[in-house]
C-alpha positions as CSV (number, residue, x, y, z in Angstrom):
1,X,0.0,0.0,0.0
2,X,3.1,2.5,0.6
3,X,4.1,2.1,-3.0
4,X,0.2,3.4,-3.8
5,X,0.3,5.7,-1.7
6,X,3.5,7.5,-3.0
7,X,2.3,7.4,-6.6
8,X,-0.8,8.9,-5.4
9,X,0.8,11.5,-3.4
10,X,3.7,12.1,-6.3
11,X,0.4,12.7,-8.8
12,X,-1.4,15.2,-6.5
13,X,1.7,17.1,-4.7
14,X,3.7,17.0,-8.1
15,X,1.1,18.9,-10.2
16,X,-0.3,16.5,-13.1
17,X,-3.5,16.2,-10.8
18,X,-4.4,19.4,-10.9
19,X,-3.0,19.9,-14.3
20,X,-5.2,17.0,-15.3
21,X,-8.4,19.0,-14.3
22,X,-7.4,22.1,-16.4
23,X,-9.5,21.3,-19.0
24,X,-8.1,25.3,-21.1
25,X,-4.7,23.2,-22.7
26,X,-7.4,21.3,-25.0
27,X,-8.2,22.1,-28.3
28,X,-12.0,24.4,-28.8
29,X,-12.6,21.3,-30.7
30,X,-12.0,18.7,-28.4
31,X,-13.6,20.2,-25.6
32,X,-16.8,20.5,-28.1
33,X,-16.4,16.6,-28.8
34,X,-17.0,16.5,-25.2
35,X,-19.6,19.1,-24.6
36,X,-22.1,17.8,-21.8
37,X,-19.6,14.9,-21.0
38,X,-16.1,16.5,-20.2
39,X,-15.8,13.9,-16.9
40,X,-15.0,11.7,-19.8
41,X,-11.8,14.2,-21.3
42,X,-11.2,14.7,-17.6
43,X,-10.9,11.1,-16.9
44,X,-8.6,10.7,-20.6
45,X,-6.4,13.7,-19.1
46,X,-5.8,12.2,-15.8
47,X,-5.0,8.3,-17.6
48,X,-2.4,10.7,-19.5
49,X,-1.4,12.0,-15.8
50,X,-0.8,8.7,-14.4
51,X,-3.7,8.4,-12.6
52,X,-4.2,4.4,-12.4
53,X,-7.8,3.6,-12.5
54,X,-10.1,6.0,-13.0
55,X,-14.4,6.1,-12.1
56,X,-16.9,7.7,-14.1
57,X,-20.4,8.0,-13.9
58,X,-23.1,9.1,-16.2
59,X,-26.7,9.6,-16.0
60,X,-29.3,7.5,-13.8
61,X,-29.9,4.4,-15.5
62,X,-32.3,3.0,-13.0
63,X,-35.4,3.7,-15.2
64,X,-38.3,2.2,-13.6
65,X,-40.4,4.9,-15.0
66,X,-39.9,6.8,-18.4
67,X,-37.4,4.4,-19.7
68,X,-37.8,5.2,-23.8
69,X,-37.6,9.1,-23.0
70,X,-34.9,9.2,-20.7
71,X,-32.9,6.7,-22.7
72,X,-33.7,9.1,-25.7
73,X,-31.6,12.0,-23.8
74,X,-29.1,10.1,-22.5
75,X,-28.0,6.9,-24.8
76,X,-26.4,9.5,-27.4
77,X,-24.3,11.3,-25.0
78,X,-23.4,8.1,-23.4
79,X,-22.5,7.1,-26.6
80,X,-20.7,10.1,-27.6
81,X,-18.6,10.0,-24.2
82,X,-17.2,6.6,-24.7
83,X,-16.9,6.9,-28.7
84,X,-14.6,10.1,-27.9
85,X,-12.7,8.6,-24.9
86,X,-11.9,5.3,-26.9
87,X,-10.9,7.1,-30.4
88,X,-8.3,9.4,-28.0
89,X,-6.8,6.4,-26.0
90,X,-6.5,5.5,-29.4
91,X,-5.2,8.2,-31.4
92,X,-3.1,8.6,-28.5
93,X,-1.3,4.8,-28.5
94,X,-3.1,4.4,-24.7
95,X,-5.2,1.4,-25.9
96,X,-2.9,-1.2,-25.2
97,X,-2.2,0.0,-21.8
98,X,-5.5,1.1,-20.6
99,X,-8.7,-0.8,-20.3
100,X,-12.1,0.7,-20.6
101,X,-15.1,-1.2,-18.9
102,X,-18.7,0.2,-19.3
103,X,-21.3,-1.4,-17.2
104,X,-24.0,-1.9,-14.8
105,X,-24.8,-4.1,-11.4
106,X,-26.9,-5.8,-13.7
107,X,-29.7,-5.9,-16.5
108,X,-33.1,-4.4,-17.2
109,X,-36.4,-6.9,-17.3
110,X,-37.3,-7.7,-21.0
111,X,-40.5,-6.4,-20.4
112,X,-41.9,-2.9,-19.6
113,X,-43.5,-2.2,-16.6
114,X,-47.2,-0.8,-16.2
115,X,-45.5,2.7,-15.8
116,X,-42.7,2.6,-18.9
117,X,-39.9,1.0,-17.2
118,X,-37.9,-1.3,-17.2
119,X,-36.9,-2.4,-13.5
120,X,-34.0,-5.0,-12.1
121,X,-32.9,-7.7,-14.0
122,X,-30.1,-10.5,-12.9
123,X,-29.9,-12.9,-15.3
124,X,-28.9,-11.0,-18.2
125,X,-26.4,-7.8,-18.2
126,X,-23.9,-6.3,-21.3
127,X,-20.7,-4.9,-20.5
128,X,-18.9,-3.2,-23.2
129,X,-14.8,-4.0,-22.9
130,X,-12.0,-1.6,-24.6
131,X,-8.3,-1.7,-25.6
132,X,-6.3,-3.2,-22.5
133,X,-4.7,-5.2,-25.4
134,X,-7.3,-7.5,-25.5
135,X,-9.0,-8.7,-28.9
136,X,-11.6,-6.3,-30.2
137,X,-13.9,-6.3,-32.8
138,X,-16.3,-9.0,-31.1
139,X,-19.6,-9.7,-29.4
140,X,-19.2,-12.4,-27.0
141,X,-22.1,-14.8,-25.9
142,X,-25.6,-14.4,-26.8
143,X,-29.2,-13.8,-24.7
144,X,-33.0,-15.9,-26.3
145,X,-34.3,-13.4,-28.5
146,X,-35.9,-11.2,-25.5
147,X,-33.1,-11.0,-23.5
148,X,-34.6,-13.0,-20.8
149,X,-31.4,-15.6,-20.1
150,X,-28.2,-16.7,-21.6
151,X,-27.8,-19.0,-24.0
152,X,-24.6,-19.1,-25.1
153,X,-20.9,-17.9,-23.5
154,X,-22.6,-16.7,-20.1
155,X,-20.4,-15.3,-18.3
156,X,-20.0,-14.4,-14.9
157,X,-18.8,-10.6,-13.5
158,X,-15.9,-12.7,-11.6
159,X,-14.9,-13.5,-14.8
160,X,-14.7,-10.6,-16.5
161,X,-13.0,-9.1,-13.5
162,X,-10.3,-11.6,-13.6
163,X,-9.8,-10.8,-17.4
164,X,-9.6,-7.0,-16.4
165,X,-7.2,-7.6,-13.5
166,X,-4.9,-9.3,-15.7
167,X,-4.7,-6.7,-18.2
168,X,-3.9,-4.5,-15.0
169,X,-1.1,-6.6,-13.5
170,X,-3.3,-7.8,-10.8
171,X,-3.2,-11.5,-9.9
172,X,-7.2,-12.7,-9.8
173,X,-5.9,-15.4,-7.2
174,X,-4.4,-13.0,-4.9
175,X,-5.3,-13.2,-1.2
176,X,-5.8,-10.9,1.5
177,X,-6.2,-11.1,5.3
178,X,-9.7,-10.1,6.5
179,X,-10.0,-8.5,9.8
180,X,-9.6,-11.4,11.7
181,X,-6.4,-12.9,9.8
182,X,-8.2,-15.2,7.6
183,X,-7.5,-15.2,3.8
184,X,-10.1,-14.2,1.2
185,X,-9.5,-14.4,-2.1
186,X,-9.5,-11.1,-4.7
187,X,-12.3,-13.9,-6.7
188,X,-13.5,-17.8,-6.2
189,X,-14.1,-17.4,-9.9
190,X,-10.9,-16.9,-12.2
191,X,-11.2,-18.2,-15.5
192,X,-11.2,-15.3,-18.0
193,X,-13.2,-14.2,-20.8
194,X,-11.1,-16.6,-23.3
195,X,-12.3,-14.7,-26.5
196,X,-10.7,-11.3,-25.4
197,X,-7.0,-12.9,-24.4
């Protein structure tokens, strides 16, 4: 944890950070790419900073009500966001060395509820995986035609954790003592998503 720690402290006290945040050194054009979504050219400027893993959120997608309208507004600007931040890891030669996840806790029910929702839904759940060095260019497993359950290459989130941790130099069977001594493991499921690797 030391050795985190002094990164974290060397980003902040050293500058980058707050460098990072100045969002003026980007082109008019770039920062109009990202109109409505800079979090996303924050979080591409603080990668470039040597930030290690970075957070983002966007929108409530917990649309129990109003699902088609609110998806209306925000599916482009989601869509925009993660476009812009993939093509600049890219254009930048960042996409083999950072990882971009997109997801949820989980799905949304096949079906719409009586007030134009779409409510919790386990069985089923899309996560869109960039760069890292893994194999692109692929949709991996398949849902029945409503999206109700799996059908083929179900995968679970351990899973695609372990692939991600890899990519970041993290061993998926690490350990760790809990706060009694006892080990836990980082996941009890390791195997990786074979098709990305």
């Amino acid at each position: 944890m030391d050795e985190f720690r002094g990164r974290a402290f060397d980003i902040v006290l050293s500058g980058r950070a707050r460098k990072a945040l100045d969002l003026s050194d980007e082109t008019a054009a770039t920062r109009d790419r990202y109109k409505g979504v800079e979090k996303f050219l924050l979080a591409r400027r603080l990668v470039e900073a040597g930030v290690g893993a970075v957070t983002l959120d966007i929108g409530n997608w917990d649309t129990h009500f109003d699902n088609f309208k609110y998806l209306r507004e925000w599916l482009p600007r989601l869509d925009r966001a993660v476009t812009n931040l993939v093509q600049d890891l890219h254009d930048r030669g960042l996409d083999k060395d950072v990882v971009t996840v997109m997801w949820g806790e989980f799905g949304r029910t096949p079906k719409i509820n009586a007030r134009g929702g779409r409510d919790h839904w386990d069985p089923v759940m899309s996560t869109l995986i960039a760069g890292g060095g893994l194999r692109m260019g692929q949709a991996i497993g398949s849902t029945s035609s409503r999206a109700e359950v799996p059908r083929e290459r179900p995968y679970r989130v351990q899973q695609v954790l372990s692939t991600v941790y890899r990519v970041a130099g993290i061993d998926p069977a690490r350990t760790f003592l809990d706060g009694t001594g006892r080990p836990l493991a980082l996941l009890d499921h390791r195997e990786p998503v074979a098709e990305l690797l």
